[in-house]
C-alpha beads as a LAMMPS data file, in Angstrom:
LAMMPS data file: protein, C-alpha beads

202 atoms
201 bonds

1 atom types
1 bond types

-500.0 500.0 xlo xhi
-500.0 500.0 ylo yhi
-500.0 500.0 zlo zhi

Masses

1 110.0

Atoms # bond

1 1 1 139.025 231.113 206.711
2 1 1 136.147 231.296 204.073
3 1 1 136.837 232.269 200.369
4 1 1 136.091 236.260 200.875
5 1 1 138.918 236.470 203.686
6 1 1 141.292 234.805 201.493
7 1 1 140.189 237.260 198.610
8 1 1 140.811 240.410 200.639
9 1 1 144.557 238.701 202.119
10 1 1 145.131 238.414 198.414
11 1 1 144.726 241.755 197.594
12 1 1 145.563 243.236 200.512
13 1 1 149.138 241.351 199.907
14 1 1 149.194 242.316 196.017
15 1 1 149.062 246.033 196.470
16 1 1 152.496 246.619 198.597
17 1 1 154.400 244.398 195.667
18 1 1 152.909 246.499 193.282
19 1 1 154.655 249.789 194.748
20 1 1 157.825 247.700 195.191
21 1 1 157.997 246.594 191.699
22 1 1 157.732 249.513 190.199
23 1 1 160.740 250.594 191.591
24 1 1 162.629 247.548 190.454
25 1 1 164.384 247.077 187.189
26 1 1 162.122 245.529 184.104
27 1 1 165.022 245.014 182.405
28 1 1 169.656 245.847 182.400
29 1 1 171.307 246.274 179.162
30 1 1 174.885 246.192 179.401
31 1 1 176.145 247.833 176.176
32 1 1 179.281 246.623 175.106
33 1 1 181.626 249.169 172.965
34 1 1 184.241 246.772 171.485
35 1 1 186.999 248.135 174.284
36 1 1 186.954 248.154 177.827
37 1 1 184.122 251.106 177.824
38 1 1 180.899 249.952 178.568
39 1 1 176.925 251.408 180.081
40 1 1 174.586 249.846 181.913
41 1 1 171.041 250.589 180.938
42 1 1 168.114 249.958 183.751
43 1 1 164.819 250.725 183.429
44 1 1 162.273 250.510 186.345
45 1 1 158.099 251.289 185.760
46 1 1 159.219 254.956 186.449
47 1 1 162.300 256.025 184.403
48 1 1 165.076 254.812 182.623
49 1 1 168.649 255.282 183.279
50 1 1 172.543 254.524 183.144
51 1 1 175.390 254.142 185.338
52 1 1 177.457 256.950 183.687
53 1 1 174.739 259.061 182.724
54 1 1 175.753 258.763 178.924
55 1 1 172.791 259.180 175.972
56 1 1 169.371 260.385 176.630
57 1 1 168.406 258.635 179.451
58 1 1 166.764 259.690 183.004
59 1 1 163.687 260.142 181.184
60 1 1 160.296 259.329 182.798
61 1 1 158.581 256.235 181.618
62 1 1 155.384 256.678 183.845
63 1 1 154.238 252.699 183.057
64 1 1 153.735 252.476 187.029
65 1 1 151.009 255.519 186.770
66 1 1 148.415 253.012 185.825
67 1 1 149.953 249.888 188.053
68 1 1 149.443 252.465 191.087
69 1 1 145.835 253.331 190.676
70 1 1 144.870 249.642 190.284
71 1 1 146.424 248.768 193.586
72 1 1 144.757 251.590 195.273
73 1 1 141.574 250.592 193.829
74 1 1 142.183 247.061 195.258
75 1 1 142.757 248.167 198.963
76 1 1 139.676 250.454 198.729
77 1 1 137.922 247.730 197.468
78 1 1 139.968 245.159 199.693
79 1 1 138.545 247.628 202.761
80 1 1 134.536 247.738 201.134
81 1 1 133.765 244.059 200.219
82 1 1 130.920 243.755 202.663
83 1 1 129.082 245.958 199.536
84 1 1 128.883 245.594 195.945
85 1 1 130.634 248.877 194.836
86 1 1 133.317 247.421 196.956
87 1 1 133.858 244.187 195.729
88 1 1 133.101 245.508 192.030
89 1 1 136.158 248.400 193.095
90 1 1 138.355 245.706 193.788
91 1 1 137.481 243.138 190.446
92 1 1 138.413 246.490 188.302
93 1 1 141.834 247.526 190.464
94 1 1 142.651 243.958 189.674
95 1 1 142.200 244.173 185.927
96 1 1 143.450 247.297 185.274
97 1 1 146.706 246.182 186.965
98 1 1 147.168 242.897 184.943
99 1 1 146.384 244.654 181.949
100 1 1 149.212 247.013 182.520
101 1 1 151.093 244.680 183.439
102 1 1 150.983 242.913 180.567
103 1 1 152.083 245.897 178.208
104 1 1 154.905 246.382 180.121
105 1 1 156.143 242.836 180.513
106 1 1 155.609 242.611 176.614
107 1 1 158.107 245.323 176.185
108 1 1 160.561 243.740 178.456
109 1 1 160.083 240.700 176.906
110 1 1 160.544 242.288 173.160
111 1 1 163.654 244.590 174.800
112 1 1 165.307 241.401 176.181
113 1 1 165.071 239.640 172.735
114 1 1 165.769 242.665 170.297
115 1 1 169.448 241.253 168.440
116 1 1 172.611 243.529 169.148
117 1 1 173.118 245.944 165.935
118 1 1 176.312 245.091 165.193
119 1 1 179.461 247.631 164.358
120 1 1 181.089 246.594 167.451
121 1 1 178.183 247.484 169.666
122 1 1 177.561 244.353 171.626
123 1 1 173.976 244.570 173.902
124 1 1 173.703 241.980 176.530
125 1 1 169.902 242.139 178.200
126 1 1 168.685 240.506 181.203
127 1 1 165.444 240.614 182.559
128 1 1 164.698 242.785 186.383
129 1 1 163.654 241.331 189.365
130 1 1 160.622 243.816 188.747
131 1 1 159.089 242.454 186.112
132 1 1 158.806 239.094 187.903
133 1 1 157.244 241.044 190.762
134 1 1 154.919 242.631 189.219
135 1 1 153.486 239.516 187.062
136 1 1 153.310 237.747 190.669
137 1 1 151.225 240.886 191.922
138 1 1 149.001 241.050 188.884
139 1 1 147.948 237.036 189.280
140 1 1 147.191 237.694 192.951
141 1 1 145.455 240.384 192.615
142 1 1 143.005 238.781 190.021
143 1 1 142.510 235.882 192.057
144 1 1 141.781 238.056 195.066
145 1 1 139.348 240.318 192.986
146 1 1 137.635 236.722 191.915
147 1 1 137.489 235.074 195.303
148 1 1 135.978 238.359 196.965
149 1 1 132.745 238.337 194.375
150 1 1 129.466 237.279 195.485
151 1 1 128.717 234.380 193.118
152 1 1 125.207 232.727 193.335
153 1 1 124.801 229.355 194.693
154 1 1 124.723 226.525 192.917
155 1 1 121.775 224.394 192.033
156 1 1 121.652 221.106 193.408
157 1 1 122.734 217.994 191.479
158 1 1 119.015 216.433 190.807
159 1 1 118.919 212.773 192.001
160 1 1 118.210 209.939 190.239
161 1 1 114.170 208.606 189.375
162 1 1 112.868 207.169 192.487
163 1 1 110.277 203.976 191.962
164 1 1 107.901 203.418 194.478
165 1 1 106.669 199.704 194.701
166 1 1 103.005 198.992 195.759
167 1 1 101.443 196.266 196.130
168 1 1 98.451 195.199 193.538
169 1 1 95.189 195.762 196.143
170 1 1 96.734 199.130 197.583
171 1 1 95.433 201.104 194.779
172 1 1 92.433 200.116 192.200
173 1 1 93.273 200.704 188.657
174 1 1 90.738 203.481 188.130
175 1 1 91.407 204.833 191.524
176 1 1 87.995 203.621 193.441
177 1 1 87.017 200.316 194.806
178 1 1 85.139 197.915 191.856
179 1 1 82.328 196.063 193.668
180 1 1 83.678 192.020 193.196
181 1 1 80.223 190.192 191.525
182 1 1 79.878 186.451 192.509
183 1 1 80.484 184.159 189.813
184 1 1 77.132 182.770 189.716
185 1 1 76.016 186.761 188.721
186 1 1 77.636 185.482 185.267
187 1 1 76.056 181.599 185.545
188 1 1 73.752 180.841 181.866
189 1 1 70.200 181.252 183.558
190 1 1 68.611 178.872 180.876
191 1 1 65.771 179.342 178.631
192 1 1 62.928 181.147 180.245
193 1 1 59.484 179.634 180.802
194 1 1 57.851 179.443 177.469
195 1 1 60.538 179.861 175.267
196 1 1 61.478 175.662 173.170
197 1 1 64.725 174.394 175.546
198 1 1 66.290 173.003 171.464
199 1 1 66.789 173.949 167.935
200 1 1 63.541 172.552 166.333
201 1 1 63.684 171.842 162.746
202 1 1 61.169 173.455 159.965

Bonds

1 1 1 2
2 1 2 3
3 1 3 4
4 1 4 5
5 1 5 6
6 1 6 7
7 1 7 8
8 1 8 9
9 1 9 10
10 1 10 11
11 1 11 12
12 1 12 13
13 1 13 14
14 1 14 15
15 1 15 16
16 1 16 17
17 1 17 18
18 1 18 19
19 1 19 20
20 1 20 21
21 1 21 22
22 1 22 23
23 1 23 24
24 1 24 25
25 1 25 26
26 1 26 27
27 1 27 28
28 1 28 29
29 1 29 30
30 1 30 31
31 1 31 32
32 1 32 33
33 1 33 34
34 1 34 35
35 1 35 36
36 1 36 37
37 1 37 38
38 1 38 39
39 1 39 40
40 1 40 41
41 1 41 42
42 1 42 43
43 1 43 44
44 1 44 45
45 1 45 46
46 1 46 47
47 1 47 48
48 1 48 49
49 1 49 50
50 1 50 51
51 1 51 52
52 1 52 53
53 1 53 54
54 1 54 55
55 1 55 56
56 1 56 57
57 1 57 58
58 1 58 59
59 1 59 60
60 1 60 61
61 1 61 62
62 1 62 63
63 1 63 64
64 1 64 65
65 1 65 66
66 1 66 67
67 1 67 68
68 1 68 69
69 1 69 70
70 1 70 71
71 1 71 72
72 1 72 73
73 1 73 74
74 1 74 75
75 1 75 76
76 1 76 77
77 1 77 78
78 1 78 79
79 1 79 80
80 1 80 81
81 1 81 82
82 1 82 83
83 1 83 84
84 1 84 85
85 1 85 86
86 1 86 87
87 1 87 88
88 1 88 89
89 1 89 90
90 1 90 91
91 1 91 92
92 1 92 93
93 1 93 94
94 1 94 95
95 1 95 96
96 1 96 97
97 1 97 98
98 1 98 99
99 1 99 100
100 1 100 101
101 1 101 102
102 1 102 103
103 1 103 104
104 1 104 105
105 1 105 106
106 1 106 107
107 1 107 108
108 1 108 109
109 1 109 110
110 1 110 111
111 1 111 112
112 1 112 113
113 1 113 114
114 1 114 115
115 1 115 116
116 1 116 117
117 1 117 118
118 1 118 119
119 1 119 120
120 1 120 121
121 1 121 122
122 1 122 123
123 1 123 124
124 1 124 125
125 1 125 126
126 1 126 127
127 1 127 128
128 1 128 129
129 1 129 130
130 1 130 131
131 1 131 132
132 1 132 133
133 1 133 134
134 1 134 135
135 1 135 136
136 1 136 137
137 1 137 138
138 1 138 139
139 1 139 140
140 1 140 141
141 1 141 142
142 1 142 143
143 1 143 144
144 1 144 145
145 1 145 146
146 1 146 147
147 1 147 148
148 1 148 149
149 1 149 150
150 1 150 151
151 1 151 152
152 1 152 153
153 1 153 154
154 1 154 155
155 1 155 156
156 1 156 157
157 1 157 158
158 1 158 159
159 1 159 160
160 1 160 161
161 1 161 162
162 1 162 163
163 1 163 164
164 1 164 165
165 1 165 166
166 1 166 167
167 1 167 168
168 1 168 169
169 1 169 170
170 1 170 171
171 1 171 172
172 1 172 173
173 1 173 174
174 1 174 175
175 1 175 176
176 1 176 177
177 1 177 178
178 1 178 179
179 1 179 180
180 1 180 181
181 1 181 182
182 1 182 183
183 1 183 184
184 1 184 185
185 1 185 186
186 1 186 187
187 1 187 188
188 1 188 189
189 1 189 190
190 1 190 191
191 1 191 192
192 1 192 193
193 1 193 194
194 1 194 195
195 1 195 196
196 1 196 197
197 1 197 198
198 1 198 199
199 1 199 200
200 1 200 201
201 1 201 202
């Protein structure tokens, strides 16, 4: 299995949890009164809402909106990799899922660690099953979008110098045979007829 297959598995995998943890809880508040009365508080990436129906809850939240059109993004680009639109489909389904997210996780997060207000209100948050989900889903589906890209080879390590040895007579110095002169070429021919054979004096 080469690295695009595994790219496509891992988006093709992503997108389902996506739709599943949107319909999961972020986050439960139980809300503590002081006396035996008590709400529960969920919120999913679509609404939020409580077990008795008390405050102004059931309201849309709509934070899956964006979540959903990333993961169809993916499987269209999941389904087009053999083509650059495809692939490039796919990198941006991926993103625009992490980066939502990441809002909504950071809300969680800040919900789960906001301090009861007192008065005899006592707020007990724990974090949902979907926000776990959907932070699983999000990594995936960036990896996926990665490992489907067409990345350019890389260059080859260069080697090491290689040194050639020759031996001395394989090559002249200036690149052309030098004619060898006999010795006696260079021999002191001696004075020449006519010329005095010692120093004379005045």
């Amino acid at each position: 299995m080469n690295r695009r297959v595994l790219g496509v598995v891992a988006l093709l995998v992503a997108a389902p949890l996506v739709f599943v943890g949107t319909f999961l809880p972020l986050y439960t508040q139980v809300w503590e009164f002081g006396d035996p009365a008590s709400m529960t508080i969920e919120q999913t990436s679509w609404e939020v809402r409580s077990n008795n129906g008390q405050g102004v809850f059931g309201r849309q939240a709509l934070y899956a909106v964006p979540m959903v059109v990333g993961a169809l993004l993916m499987v269209l680009g999941a389904l087009r990799v053999g083509v650059l639109w495809g692939r490039l489909t796919a990198f941006a389904g991926s993103v625009l899922l992490l980066g939502s997210t990441w809002a909504v996780a950071h809300y969680a997060f800040a919900t789960y660690l906001t301090e009861s207000p007192g008065n005899g209100l006592e707020i007990t948050p724990t974090l949902g099953l979907g926000t776990s989900v959907l932070l699983a889903a999000s990594v995936l589906a960036v990896v996926g979008g990665l490992l489907v890209q067409e990345w350019p080879p890389r260059a080859p390590r260069p080697e090491g110098p290689v040194v050639y040895q020759l031996d001395d007579d394989d090559t002249p110095p200036f690149g052309i045979p030098v004619a060898e002169l006999p010795a006696t070429s260079f021999a002191d021919p001696g004075p020449q007829a006519g010329e005095p054979r010692g120093r004379t004096g005045p």
